[in-house]
Biopython code that builds the backbone (N, CA, C, O; Angstrom):
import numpy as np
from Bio.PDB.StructureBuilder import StructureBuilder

atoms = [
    (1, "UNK", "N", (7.296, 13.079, 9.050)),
    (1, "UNK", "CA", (6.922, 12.735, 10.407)),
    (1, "UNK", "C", (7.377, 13.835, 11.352)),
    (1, "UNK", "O", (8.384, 14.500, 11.106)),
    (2, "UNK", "N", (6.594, 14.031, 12.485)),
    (2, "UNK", "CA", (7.142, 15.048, 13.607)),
    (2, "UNK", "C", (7.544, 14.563, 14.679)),
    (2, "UNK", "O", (6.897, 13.634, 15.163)),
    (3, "UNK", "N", (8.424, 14.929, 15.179)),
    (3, "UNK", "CA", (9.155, 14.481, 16.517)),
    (3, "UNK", "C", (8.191, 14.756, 17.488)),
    (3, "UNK", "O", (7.275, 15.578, 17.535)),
    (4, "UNK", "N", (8.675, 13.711, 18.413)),
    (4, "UNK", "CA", (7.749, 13.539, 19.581)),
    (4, "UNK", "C", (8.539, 14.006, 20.711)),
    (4, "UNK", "O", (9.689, 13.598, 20.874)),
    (5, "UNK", "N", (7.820, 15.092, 21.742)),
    (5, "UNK", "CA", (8.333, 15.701, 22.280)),
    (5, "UNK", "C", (8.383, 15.133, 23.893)),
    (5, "UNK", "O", (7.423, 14.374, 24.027)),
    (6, "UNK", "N", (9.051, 15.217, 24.982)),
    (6, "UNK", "CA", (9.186, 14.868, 25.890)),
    (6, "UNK", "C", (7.769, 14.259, 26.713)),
    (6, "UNK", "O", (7.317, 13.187, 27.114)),
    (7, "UNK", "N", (7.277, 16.273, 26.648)),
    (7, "UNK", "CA", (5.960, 16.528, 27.106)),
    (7, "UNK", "C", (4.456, 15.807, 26.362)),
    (7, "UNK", "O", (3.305, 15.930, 26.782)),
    (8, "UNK", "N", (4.896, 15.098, 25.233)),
    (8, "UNK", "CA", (3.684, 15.019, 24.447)),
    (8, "UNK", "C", (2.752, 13.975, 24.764)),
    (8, "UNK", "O", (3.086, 13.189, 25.650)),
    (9, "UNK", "N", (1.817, 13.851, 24.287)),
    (9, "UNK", "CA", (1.334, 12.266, 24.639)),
    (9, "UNK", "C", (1.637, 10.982, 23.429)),
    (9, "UNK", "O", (1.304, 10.982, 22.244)),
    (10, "UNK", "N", (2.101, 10.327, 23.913)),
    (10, "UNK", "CA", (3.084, 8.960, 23.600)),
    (10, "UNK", "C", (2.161, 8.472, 22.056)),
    (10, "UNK", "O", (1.004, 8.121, 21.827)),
    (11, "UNK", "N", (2.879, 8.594, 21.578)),
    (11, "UNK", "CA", (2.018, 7.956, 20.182)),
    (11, "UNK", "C", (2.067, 6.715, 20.090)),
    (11, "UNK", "O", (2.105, 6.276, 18.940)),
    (12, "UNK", "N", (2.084, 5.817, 21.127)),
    (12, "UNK", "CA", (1.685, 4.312, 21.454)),
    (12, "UNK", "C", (0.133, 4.611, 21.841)),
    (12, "UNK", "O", (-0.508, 3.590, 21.594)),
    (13, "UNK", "N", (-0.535, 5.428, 22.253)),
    (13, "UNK", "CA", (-2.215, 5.527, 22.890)),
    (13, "UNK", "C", (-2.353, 5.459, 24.227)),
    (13, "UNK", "O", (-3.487, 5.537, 24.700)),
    (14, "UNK", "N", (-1.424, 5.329, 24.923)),
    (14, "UNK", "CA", (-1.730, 4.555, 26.074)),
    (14, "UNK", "C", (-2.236, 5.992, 27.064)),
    (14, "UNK", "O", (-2.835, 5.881, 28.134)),
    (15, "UNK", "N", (-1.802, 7.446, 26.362)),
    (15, "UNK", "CA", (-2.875, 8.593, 26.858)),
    (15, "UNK", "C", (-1.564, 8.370, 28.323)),
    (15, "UNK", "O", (-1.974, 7.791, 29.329)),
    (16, "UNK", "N", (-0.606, 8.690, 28.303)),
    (16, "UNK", "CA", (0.178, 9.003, 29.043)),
    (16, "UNK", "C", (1.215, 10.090, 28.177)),
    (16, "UNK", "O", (1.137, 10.318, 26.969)),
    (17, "UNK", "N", (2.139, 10.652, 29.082)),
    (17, "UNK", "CA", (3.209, 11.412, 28.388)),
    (17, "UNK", "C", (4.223, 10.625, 27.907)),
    (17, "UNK", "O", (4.693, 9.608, 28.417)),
    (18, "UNK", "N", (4.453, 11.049, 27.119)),
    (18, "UNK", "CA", (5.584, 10.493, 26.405)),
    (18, "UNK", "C", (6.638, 10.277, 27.309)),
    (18, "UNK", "O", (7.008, 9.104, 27.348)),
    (19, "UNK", "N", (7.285, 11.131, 28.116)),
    (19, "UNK", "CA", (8.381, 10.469, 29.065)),
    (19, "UNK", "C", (8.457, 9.990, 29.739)),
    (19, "UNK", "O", (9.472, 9.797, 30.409)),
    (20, "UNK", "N", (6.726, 9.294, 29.973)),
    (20, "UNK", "CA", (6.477, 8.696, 31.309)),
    (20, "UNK", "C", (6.184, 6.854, 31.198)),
    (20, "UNK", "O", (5.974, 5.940, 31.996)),
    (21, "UNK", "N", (6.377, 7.080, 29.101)),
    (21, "UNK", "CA", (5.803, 5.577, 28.639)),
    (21, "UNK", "C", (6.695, 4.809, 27.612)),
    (21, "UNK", "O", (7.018, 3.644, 27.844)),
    (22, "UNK", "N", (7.024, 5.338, 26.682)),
    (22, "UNK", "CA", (7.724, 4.640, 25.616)),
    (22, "UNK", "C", (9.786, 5.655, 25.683)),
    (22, "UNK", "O", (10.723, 5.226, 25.011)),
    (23, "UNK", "N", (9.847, 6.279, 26.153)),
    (23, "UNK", "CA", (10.659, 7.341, 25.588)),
    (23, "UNK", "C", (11.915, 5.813, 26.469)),
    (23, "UNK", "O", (11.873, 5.023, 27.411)),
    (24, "UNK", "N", (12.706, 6.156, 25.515)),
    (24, "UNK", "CA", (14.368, 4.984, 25.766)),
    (24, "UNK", "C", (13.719, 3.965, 25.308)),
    (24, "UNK", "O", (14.486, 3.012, 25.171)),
    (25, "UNK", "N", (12.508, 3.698, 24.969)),
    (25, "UNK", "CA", (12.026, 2.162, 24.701)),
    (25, "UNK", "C", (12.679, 2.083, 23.245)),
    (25, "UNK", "O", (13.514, 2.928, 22.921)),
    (26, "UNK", "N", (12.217, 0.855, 22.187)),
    (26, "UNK", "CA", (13.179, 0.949, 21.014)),
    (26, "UNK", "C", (11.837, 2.012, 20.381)),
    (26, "UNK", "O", (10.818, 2.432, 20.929)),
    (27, "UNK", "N", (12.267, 2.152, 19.308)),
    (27, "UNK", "CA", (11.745, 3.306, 18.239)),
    (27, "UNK", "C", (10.469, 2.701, 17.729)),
    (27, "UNK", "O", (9.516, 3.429, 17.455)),
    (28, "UNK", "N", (10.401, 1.048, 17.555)),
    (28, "UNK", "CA", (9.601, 0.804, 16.818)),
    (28, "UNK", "C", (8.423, -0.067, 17.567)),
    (28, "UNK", "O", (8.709, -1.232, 17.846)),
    (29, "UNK", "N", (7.535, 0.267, 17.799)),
    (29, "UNK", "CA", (6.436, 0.248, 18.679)),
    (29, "UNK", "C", (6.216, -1.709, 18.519)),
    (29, "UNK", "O", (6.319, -2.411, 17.513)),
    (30, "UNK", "N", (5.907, -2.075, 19.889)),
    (30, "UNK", "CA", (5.934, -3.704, 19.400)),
    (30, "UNK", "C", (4.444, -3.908, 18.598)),
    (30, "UNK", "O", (3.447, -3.200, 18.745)),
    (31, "UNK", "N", (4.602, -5.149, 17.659)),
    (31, "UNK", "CA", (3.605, -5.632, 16.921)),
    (31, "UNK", "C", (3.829, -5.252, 15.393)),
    (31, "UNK", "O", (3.505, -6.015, 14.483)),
    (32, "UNK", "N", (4.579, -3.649, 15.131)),
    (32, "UNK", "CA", (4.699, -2.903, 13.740)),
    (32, "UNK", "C", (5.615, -3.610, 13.023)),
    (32, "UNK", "O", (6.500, -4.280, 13.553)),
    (33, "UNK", "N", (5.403, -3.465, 11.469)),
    (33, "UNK", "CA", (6.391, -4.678, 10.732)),
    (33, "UNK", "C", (7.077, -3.428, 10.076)),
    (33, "UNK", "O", (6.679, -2.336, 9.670)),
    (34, "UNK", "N", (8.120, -3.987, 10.144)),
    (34, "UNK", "CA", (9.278, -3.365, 9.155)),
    (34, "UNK", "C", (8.985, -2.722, 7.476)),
    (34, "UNK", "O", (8.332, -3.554, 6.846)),
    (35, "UNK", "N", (9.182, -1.963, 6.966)),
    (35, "UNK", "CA", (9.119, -2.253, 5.150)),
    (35, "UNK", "C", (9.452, -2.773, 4.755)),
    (35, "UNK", "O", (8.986, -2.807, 3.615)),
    (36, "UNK", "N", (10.373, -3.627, 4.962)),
    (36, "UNK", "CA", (10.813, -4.909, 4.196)),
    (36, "UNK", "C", (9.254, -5.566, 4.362)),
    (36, "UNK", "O", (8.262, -5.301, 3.683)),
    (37, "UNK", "N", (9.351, -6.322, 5.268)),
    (37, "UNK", "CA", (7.958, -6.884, 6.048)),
    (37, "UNK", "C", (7.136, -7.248, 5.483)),
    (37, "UNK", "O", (6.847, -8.381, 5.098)),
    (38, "UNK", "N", (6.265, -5.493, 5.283)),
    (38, "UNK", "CA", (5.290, -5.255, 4.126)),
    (38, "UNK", "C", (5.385, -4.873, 2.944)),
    (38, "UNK", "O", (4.264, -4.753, 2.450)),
    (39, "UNK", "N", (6.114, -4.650, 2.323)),
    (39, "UNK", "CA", (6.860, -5.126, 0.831)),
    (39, "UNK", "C", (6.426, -6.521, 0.764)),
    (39, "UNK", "O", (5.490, -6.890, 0.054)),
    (40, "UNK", "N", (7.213, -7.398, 1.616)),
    (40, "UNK", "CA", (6.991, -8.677, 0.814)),
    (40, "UNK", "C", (5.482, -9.420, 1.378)),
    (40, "UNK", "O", (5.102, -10.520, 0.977)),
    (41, "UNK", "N", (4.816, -8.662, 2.274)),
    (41, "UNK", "CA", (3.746, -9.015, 2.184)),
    (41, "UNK", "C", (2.778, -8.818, 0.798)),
    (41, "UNK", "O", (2.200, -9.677, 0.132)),
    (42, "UNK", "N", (2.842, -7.146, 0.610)),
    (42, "UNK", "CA", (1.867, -7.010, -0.520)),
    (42, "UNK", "C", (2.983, -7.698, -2.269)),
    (42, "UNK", "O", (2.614, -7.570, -3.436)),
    (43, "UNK", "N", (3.904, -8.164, -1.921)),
    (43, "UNK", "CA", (4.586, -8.556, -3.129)),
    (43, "UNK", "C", (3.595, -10.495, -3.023)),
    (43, "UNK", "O", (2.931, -10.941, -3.959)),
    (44, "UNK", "N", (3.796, -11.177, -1.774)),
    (44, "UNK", "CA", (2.751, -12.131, -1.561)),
    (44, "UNK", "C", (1.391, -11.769, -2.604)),
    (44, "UNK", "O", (1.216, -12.105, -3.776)),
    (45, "UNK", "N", (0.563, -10.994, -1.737)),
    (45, "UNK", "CA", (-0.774, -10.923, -1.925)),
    (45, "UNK", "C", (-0.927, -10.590, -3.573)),
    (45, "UNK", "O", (-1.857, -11.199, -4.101)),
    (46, "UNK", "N", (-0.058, -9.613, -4.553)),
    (46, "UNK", "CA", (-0.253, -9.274, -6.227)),
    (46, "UNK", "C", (0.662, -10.769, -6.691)),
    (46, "UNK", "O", (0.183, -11.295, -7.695)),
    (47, "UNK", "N", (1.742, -11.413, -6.170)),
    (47, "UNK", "CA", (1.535, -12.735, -7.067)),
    (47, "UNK", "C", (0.621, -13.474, -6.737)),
    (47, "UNK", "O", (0.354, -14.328, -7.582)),
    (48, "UNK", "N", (-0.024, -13.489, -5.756)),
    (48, "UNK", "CA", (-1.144, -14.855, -5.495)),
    (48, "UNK", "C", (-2.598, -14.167, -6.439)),
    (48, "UNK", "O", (-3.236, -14.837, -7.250)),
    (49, "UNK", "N", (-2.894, -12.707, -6.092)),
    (49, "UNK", "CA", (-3.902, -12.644, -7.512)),
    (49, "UNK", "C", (-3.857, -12.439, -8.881)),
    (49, "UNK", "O", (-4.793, -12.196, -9.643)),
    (50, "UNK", "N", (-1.901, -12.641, -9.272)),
    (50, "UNK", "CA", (-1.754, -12.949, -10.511)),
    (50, "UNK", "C", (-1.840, -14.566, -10.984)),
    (50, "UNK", "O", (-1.625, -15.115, -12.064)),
    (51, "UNK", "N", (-2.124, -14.905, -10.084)),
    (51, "UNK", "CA", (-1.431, -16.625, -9.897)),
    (51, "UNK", "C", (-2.110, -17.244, -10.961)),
    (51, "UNK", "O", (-1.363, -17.877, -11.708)),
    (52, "UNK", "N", (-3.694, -17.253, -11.350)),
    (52, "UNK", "CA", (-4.184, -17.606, -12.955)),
    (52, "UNK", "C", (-5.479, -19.026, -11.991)),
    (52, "UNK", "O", (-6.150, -19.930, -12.489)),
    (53, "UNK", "N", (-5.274, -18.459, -10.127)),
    (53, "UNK", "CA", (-5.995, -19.655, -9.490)),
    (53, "UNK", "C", (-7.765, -19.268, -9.573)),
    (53, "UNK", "O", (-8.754, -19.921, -9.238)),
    (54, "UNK", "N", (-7.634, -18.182, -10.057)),
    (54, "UNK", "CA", (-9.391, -17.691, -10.094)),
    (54, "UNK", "C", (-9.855, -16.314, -11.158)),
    (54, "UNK", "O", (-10.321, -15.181, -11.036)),
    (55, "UNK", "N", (-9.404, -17.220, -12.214)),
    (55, "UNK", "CA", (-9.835, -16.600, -13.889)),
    (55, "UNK", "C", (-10.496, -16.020, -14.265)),
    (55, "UNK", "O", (-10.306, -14.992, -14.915)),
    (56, "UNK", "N", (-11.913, -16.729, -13.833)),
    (56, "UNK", "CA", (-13.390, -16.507, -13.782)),
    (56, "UNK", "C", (-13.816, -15.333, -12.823)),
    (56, "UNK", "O", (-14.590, -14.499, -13.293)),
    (57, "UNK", "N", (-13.353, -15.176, -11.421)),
    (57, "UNK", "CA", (-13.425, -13.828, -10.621)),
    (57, "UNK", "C", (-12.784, -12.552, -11.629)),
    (57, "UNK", "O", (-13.348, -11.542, -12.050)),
    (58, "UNK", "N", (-11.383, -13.041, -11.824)),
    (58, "UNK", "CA", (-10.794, -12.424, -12.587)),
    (58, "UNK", "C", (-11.197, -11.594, -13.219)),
    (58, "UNK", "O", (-11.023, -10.383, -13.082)),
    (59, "UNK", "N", (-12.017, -12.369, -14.291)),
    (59, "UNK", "CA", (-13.093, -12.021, -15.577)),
    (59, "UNK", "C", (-14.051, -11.070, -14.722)),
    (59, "UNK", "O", (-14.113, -9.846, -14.837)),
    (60, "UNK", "N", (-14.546, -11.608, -14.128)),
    (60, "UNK", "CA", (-15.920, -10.690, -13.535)),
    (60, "UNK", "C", (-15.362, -9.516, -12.793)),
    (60, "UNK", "O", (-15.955, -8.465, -12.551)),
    (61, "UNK", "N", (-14.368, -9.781, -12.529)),
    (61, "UNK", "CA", (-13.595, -8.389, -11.350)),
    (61, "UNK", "C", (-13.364, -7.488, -12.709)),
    (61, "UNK", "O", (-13.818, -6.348, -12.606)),
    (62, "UNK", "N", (-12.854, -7.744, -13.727)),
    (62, "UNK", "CA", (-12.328, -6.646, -14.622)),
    (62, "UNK", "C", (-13.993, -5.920, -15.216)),
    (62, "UNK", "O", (-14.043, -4.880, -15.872)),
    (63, "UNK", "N", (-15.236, -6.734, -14.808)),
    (63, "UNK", "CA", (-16.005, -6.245, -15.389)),
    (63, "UNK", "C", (-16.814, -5.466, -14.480)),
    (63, "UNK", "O", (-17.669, -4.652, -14.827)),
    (64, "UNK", "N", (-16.484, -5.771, -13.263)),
    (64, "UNK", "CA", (-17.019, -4.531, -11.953)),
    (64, "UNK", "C", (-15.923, -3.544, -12.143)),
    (64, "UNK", "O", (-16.295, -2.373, -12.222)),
    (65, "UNK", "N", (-14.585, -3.788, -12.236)),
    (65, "UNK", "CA", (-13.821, -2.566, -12.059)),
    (65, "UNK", "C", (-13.998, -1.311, -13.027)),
    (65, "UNK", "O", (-14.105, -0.156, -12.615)),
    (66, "UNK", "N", (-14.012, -1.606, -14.067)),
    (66, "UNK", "CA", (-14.696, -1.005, -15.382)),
    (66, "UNK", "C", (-15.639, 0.008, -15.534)),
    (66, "UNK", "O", (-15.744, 1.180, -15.897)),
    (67, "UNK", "N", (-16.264, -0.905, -15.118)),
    (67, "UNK", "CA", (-17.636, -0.553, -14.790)),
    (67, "UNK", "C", (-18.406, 0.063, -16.181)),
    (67, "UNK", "O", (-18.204, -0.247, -17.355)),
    (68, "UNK", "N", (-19.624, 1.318, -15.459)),
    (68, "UNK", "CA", (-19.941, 1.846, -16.724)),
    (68, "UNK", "C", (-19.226, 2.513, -17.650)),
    (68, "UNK", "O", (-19.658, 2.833, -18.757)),
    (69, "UNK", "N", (-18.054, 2.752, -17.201)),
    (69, "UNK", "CA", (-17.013, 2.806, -18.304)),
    (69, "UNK", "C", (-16.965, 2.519, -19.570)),
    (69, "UNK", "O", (-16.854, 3.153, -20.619)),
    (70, "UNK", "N", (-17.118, 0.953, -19.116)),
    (70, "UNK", "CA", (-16.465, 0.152, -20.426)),
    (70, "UNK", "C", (-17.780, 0.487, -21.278)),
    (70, "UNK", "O", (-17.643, 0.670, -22.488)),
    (71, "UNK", "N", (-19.155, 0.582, -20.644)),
    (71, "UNK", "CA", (-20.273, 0.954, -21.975)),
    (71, "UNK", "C", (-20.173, 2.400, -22.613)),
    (71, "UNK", "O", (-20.706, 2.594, -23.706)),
    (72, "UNK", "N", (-19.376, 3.613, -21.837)),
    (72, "UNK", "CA", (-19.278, 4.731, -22.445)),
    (72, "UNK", "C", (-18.370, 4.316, -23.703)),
    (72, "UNK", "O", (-18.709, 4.784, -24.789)),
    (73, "UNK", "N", (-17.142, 3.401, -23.644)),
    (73, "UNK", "CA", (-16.337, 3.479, -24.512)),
    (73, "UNK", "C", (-16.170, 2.657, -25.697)),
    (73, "UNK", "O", (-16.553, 1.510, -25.466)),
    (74, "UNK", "N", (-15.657, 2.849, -27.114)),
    (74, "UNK", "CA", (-15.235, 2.261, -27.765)),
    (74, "UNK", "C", (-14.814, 0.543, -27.672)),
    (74, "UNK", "O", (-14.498, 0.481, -26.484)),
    (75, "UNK", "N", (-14.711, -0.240, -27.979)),
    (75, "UNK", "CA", (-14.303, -1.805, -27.802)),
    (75, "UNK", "C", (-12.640, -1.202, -28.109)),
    (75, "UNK", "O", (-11.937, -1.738, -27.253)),
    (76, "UNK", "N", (-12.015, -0.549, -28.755)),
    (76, "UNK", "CA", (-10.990, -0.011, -29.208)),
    (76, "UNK", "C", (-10.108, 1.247, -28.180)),
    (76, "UNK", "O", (-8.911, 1.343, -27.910)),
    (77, "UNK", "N", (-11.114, 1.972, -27.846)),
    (77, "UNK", "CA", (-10.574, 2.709, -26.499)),
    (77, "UNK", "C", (-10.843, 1.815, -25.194)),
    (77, "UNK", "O", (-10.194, 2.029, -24.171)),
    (78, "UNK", "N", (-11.492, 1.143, -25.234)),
    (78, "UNK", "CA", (-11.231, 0.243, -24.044)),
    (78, "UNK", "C", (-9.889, -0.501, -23.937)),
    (78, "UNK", "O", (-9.070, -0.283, -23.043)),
    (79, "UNK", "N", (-9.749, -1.320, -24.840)),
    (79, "UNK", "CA", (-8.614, -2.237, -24.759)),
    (79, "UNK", "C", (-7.613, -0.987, -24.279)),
    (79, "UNK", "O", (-7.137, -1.079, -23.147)),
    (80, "UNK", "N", (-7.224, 0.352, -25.214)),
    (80, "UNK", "CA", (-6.168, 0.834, -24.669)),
    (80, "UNK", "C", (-6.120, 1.811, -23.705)),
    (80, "UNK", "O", (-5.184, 2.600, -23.576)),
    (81, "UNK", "N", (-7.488, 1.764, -22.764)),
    (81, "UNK", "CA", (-7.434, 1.269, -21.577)),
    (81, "UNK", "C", (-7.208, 1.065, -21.127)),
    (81, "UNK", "O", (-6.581, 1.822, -20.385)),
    (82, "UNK", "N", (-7.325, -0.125, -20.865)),
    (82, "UNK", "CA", (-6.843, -1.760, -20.312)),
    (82, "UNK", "C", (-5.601, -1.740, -20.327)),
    (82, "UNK", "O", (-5.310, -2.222, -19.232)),
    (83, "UNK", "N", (-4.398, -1.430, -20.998)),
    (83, "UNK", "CA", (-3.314, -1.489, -21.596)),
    (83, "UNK", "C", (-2.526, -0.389, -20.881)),
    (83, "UNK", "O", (-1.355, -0.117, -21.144)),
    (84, "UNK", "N", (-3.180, 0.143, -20.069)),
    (84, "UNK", "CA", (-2.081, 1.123, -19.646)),
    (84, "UNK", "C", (-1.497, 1.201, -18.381)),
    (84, "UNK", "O", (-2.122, 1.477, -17.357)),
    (85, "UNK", "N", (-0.470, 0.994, -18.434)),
    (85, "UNK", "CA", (0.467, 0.518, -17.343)),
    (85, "UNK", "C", (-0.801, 1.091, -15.841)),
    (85, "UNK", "O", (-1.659, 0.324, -15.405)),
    (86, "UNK", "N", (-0.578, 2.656, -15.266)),
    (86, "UNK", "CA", (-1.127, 3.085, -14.926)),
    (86, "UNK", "C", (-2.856, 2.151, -14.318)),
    (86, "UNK", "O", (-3.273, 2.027, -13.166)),
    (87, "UNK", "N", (-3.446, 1.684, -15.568)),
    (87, "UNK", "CA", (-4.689, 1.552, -15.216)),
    (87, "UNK", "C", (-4.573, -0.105, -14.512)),
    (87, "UNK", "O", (-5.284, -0.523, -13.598)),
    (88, "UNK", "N", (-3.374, -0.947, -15.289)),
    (88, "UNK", "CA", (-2.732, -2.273, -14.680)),
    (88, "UNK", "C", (-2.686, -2.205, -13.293)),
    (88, "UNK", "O", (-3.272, -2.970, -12.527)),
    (89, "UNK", "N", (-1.765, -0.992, -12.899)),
    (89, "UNK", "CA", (-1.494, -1.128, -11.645)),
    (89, "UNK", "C", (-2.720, -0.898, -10.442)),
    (89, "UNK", "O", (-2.821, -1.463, -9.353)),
    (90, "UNK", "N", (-3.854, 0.438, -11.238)),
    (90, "UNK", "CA", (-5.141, 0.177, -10.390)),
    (90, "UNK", "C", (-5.651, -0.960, -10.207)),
    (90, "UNK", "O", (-5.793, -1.337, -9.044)),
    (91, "UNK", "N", (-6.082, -1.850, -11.353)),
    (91, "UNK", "CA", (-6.882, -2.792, -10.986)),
    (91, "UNK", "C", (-6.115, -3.325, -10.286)),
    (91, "UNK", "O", (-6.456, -3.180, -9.112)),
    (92, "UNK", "N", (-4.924, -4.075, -10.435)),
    (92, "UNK", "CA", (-4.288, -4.969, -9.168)),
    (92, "UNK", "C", (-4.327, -4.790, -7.968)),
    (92, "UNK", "O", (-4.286, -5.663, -7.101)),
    (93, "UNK", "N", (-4.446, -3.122, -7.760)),
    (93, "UNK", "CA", (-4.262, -2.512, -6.455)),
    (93, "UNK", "C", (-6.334, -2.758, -5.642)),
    (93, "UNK", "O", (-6.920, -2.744, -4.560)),
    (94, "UNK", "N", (-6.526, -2.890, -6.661)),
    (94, "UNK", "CA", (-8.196, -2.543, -6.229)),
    (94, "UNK", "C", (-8.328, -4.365, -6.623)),
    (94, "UNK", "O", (-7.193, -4.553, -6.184)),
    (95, "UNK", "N", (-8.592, -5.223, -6.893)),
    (95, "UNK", "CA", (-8.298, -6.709, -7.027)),
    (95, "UNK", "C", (-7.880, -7.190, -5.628)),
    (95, "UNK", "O", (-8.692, -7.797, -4.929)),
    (96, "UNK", "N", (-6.564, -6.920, -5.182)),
    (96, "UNK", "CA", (-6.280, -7.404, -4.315)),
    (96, "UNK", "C", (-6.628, -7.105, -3.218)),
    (96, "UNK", "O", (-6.367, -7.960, -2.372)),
    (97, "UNK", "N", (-7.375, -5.775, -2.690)),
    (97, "UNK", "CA", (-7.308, -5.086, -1.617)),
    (97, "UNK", "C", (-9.115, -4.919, -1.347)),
    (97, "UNK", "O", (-9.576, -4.735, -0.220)),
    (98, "UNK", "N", (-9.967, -5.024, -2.589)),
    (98, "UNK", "CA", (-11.463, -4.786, -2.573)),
    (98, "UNK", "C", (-12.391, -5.348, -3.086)),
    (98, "UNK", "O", (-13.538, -5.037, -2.764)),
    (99, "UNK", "N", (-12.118, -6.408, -4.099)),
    (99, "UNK", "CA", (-12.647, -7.275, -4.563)),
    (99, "UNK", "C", (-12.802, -8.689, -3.975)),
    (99, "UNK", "O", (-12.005, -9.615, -3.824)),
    (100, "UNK", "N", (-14.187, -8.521, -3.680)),
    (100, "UNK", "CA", (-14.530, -10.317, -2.960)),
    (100, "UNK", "C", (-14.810, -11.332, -4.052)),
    (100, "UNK", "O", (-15.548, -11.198, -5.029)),
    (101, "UNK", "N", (-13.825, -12.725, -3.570)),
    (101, "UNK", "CA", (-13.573, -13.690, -4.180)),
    (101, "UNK", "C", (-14.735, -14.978, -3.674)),
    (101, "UNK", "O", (-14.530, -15.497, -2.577)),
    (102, "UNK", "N", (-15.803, -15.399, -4.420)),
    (102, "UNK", "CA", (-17.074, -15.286, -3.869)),
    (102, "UNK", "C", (-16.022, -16.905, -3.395)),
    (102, "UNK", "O", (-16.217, -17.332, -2.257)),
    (103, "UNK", "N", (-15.160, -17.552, -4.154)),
    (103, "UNK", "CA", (-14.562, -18.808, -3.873)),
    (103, "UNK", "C", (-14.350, -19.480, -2.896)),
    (103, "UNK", "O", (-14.732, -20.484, -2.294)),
    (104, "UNK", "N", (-13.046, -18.013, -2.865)),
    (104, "UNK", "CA", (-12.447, -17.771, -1.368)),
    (104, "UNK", "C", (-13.478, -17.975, -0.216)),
    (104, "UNK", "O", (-13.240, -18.877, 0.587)),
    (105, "UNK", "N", (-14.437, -17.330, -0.086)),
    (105, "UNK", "CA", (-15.083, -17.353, 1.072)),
    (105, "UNK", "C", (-15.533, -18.825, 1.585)),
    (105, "UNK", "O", (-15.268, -19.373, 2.655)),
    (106, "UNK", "N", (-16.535, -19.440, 0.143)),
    (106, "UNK", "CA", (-16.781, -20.514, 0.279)),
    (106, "UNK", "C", (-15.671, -21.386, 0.932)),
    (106, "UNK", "O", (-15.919, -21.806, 2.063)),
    (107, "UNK", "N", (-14.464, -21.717, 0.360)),
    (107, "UNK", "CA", (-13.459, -22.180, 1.342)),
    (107, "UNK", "C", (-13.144, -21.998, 2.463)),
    (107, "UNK", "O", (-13.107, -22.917, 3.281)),
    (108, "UNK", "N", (-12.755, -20.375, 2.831)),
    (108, "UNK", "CA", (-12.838, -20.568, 4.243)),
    (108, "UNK", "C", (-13.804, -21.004, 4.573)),
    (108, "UNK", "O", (-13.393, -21.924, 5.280)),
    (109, "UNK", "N", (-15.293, -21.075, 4.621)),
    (109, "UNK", "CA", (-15.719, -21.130, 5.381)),
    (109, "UNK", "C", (-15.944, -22.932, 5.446)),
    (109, "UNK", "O", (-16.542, -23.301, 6.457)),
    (110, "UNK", "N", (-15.658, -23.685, 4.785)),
    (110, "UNK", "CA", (-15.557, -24.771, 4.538)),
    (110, "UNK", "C", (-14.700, -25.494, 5.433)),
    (110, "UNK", "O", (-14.918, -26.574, 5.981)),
    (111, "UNK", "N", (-13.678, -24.734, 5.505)),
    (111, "UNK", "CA", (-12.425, -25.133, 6.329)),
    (111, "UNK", "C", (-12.778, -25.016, 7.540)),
    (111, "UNK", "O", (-12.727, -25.909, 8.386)),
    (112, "UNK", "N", (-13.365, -23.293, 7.776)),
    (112, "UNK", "CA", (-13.810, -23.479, 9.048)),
    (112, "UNK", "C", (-14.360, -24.540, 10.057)),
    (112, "UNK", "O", (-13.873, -24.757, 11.166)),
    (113, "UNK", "N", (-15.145, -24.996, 9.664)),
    (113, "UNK", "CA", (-16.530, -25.691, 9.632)),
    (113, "UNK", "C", (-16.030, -27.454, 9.970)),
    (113, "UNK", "O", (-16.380, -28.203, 10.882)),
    (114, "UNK", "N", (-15.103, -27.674, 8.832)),
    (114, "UNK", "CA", (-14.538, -29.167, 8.867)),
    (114, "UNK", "C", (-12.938, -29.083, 9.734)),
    (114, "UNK", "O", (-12.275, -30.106, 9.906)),
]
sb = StructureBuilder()
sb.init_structure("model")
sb.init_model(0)
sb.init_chain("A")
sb.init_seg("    ")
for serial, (resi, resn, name, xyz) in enumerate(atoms, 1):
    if name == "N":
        sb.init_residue(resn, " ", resi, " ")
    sb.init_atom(name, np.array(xyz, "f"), 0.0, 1.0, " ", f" {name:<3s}", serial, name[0])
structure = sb.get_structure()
């Protein structure tokens, strides 16, 4: 990170100088969460799509993530694939963050509604 200089403009947005807007204010801009914070947010969000509550997405998510992949490869190089720490941690990361849960929606919008 670079220090923010007297003269600069305030990296809050507000398109003023920095000494004229945030400077003595606290460090951490209001609304921003801590790392703790978001740690245990995204620690939330990978147990709830390990949780075993939508199997079937599950299933179909490992078969979009894949993709044409899985037809270039072996049934045998796939699995170890699949198996590698590394490729674990993509899909979870891409699961939780890009994959629509056709379920989910239906619910919210269910909820919405009622």
């Amino acid at each position: 990170m670079t220090r923010v200089g007297r003269n600069d403009p305030c990296p809050c947005g507000s398109g003023l100088k920095y000494k004229r807007c945030c400077l003595g204010k606290s460090t951490e801009p209001p609304g921003a969460y801590s790392s703790g914070e978001r740690q245990a947010a995204l620690d939330g969000l990978f147990r709830f799509a390990a949780s075993g509550r939508f199997e079937q997405e599950l299933e179909d998510a490992d078969l979009v993530f894949w993709g044409d992949l899985a037809d270039e490869l072996s049934a045998e190089e796939l699995r170890e694939a699949m198996a590698l720490e590394q490729s674990q941690l993509g899909f979870q990361e891409w699961y939780v963050f890009d994959f629509a849960l056709a379920r989910v929606r239906s619910w919210i919008a269910t909820r919405a509604r009622g």
